[in-house]
C-alpha positions as CSV (number, residue, x, y, z in Angstrom):
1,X,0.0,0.0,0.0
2,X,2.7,2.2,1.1
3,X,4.1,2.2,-2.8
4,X,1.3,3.6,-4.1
5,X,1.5,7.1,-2.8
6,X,2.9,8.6,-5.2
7,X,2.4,12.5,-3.4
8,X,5.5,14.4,-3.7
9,X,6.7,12.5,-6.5
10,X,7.9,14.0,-10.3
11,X,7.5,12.4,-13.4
12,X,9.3,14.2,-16.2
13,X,7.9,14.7,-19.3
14,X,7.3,16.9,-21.9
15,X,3.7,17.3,-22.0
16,X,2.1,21.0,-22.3
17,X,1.7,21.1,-18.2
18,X,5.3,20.3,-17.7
19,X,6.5,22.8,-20.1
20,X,4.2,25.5,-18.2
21,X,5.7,27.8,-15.7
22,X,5.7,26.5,-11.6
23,X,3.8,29.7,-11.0
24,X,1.2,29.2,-13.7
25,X,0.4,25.8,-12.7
26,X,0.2,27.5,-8.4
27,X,-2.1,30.0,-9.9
28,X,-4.4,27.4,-11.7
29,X,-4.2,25.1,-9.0
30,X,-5.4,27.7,-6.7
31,X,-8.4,28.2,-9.2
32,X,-9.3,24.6,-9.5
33,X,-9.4,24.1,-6.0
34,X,-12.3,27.1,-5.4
35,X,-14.1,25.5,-8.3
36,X,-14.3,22.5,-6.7
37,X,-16.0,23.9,-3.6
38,X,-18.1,26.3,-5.4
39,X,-19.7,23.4,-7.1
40,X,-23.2,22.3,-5.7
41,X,-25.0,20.8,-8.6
42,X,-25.0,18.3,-11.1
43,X,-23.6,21.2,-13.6
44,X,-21.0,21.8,-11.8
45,X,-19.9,18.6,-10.9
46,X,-20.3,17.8,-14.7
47,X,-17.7,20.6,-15.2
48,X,-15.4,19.8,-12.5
49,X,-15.1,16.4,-14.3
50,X,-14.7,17.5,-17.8
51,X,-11.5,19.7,-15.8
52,X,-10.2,16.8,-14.6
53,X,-10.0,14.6,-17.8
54,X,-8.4,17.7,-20.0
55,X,-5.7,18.0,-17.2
56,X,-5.2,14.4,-17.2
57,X,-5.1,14.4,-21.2
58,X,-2.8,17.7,-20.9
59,X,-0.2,15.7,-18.4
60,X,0.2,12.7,-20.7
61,X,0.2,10.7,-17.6
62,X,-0.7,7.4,-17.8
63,X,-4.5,6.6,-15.9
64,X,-2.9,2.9,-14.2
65,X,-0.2,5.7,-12.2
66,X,-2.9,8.3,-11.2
67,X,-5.3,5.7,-10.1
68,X,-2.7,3.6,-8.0
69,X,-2.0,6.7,-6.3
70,X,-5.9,6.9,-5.2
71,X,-5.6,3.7,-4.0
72,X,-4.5,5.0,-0.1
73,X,-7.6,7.1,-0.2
74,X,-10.1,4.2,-0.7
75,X,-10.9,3.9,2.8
76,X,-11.2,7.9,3.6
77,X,-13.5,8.5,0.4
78,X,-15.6,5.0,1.2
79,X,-16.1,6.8,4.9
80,X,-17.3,10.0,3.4
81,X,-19.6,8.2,1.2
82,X,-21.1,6.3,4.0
83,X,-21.5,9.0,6.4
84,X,-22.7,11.9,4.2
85,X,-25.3,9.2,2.5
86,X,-26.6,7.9,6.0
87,X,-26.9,11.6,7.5
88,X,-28.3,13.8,5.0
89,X,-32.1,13.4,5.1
90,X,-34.5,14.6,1.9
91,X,-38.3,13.8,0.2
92,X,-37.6,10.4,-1.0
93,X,-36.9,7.4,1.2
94,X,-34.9,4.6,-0.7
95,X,-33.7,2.1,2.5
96,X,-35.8,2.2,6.0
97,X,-34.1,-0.6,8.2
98,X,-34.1,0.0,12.0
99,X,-33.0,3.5,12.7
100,X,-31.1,3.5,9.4
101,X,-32.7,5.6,6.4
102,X,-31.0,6.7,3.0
103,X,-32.7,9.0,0.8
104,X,-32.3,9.4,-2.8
105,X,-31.1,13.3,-2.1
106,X,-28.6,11.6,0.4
107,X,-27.6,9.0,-2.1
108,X,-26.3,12.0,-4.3
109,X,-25.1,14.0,-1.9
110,X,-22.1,11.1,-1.3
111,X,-21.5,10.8,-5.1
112,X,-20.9,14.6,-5.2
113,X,-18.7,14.3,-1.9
114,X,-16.5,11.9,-3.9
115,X,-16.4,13.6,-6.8
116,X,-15.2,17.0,-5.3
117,X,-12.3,14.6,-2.9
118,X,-11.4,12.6,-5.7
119,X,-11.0,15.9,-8.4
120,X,-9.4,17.8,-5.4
121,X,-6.9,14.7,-5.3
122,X,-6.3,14.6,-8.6
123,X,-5.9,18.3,-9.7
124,X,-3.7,19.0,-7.3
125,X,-1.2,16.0,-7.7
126,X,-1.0,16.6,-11.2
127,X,-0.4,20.5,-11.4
128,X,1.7,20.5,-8.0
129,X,3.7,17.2,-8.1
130,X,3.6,14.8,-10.8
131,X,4.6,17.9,-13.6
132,X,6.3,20.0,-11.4
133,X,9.8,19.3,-9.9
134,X,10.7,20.7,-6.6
135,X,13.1,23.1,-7.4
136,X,10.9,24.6,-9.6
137,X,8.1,24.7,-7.4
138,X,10.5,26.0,-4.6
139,X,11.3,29.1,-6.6
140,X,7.8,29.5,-8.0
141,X,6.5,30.0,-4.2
142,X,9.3,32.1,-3.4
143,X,8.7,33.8,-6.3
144,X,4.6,34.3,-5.8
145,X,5.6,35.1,-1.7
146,X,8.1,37.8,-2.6
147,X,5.6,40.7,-2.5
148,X,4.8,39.6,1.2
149,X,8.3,40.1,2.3
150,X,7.5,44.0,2.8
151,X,5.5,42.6,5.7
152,X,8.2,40.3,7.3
153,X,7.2,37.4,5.9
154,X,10.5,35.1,5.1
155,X,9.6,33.8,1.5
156,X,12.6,31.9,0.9
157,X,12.5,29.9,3.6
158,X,8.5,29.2,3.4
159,X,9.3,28.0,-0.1
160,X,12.4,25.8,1.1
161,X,10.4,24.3,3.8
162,X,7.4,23.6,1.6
163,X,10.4,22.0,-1.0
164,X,12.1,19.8,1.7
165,X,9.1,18.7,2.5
166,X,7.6,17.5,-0.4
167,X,10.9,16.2,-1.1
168,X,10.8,13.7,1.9
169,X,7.5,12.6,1.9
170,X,8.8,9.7,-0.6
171,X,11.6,9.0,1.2
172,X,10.0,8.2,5.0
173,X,7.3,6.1,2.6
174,X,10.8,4.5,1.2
175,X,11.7,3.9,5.0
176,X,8.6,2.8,6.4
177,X,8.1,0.6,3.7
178,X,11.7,-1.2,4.8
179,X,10.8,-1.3,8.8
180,X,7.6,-2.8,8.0
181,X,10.0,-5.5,5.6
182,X,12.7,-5.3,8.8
183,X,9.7,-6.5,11.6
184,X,8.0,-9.2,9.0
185,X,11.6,-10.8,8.8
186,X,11.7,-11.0,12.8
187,X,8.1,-12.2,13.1
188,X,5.8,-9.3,13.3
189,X,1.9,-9.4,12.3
190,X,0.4,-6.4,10.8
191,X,-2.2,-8.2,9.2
192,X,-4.5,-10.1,11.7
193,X,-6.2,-9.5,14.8
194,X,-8.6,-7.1,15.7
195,X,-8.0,-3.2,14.8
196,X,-6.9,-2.0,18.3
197,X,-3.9,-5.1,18.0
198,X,-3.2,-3.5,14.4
199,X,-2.7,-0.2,15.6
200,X,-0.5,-1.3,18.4
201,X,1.7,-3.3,16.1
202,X,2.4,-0.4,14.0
203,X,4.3,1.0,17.6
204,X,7.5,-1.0,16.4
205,X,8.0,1.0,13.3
206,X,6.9,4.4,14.4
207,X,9.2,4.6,16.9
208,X,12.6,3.3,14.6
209,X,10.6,5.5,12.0
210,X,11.0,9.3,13.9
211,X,14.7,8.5,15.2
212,X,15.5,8.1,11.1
213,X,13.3,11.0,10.0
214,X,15.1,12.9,12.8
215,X,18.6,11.8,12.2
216,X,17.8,12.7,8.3
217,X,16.8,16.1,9.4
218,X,19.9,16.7,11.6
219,X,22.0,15.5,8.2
220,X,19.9,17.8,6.0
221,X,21.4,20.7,8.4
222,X,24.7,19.6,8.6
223,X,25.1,19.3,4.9
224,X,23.3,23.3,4.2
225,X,25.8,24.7,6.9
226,X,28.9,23.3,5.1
227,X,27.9,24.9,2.1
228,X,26.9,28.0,4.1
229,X,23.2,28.0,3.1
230,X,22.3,31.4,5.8
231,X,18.3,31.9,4.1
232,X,17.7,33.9,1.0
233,X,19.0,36.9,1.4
234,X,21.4,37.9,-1.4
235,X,20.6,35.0,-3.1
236,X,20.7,34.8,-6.7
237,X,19.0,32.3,-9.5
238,X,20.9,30.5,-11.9
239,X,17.6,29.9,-14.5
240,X,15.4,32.9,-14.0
241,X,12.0,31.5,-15.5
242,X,9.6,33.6,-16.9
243,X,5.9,33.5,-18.6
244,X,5.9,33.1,-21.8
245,X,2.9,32.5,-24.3
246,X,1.4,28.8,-23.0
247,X,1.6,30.1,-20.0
248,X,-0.9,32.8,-20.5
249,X,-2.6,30.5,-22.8
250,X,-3.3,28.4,-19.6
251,X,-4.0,31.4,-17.7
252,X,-6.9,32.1,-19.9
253,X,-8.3,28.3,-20.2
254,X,-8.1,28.8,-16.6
255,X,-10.3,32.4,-16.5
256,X,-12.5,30.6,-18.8
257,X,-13.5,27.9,-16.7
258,X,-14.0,29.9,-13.8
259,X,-16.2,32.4,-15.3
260,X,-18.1,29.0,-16.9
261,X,-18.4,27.7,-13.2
262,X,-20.1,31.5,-11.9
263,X,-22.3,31.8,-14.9
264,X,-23.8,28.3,-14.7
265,X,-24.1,28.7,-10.8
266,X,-26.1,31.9,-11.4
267,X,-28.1,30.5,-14.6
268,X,-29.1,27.6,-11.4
269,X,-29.9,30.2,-8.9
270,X,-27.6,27.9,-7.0
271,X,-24.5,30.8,-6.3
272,X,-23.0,29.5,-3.0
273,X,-20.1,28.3,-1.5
């Protein structure tokens, strides 16, 4: 399970998203998100969708890799379902058994809650991982955070944090995935028992699990104050990107959609968050 999260991970390419700026694809993922939770209807929903597929088509990733990396959200989104569907009442009663009713309205409600997880899931990943490579999305933040710096906020190191970060979140799967190996080899039982007796075997490799995530941080330290990393100030760029025509190509797709997503709200009489 632990191999198929693929957040934080970059897949080169030379698609028309990975040839788009860092700070075009922040900018459009910021949009997409506030689409998703301004839709309430089955028109929106319909457009959130179609935004998904042209992304996915645009990324010329393959559907098996984006798919494998839902697979750790199975349980959360099955949850969701479940719970939305069994506590949102309406007009028409589908299932009466004991005190347990589903409606048709609740019944939608669920399939509308996945949709908006699942797109959030996917827009996301694609524009702010699986295109985008760290370094370039480090200096894209620190680019879109260097007006804030008037104000004392320290842009550089927001971006590098947000960088190491991602950076990492592979590498302690990598590692948990070998401690997990480490305790089968010696005996260990993650998969029977009751729940409780699963989450108490998982102690083992939390605990070998933050002493490496630590010692890797303390490494990561070392290794910036030999080569006398002191924060961003007077730094300078070797590759200074800047927007160039498919950028604000995507800028406009991106305006487009969003003004598609207002007016068919307000054709609905349905304009809410």
């Amino acid at each position: 399970m632990l191999r198929d999260i693929t957040l934080g991970q970059y897949f080169p390419g030379n698609s028309v998203l990975h040839r788009a700026s860092a700070k075009t694809k922040i900018i459009l993922s910021v949009i997409a998100v506030v689409a998703v939770f301004l839709a309430v209807n089955e028109y929106g929903f319909a457009l959130i969708l179609a935004m998904c597929i042209a992304i996915t088509l645009a990324s010329r990733l393959s559907l098996k890799l984006i798919l494998r990396g839902m697979k750790p959200l199975i349980f959360i989104i099955v949850l969701t379902a479940v719970i939305n569907m069994l506590w949102t009442s309406g007009q028409t009663l589908l299932v009466h058994f004991w005190i347990v009713r589903i409606y048709l309205e609740g019944v939608i409600y669920a399939v509308f809650m996945v949709i908006r997880i699942l797109s959030l899931v996917v827009l996301t990943s694609i524009l702010l991982s699986y295109t985008t490579s760290p370094i370039e999305l480090t200096d894209a933040i620190e680019a879109l955070l260097s007006p804030f710096k008037r104000i004392g906020l320290p842009a550089h190191e927001f971006a590098m944090m947000m960088s190491i970060a991602l950076r990492f979140i592979p590498t302690l799967l990598e590692q948990t995935d070998m401690i997990i190996q480490a305790q089968r080899a010696r005996g260990a039982d993650f998969d029977s028992g009751s729940v409780l007796r699963r989450v108490k075997s998982f102690v083992p490799v939390l605990i070998p699990l933050i002493i490496s995530a630590f010692r890797r941080a303390d490494e990561l330290a070392t290794a910036m104050e030999c080569r006398c990393y002191h924060g961003g100030e007077g730094r300078t760029k070797l590759n200074i990107h800047r927007l160039g025509g498919l950028d604000y190509a995507l800028f406009a797709a991106g305006a487009g959609f969003f003004a598609l997503m207002a007016a068919q709200q307000f054709v609905h009489g349905v304009f809410r968050l």
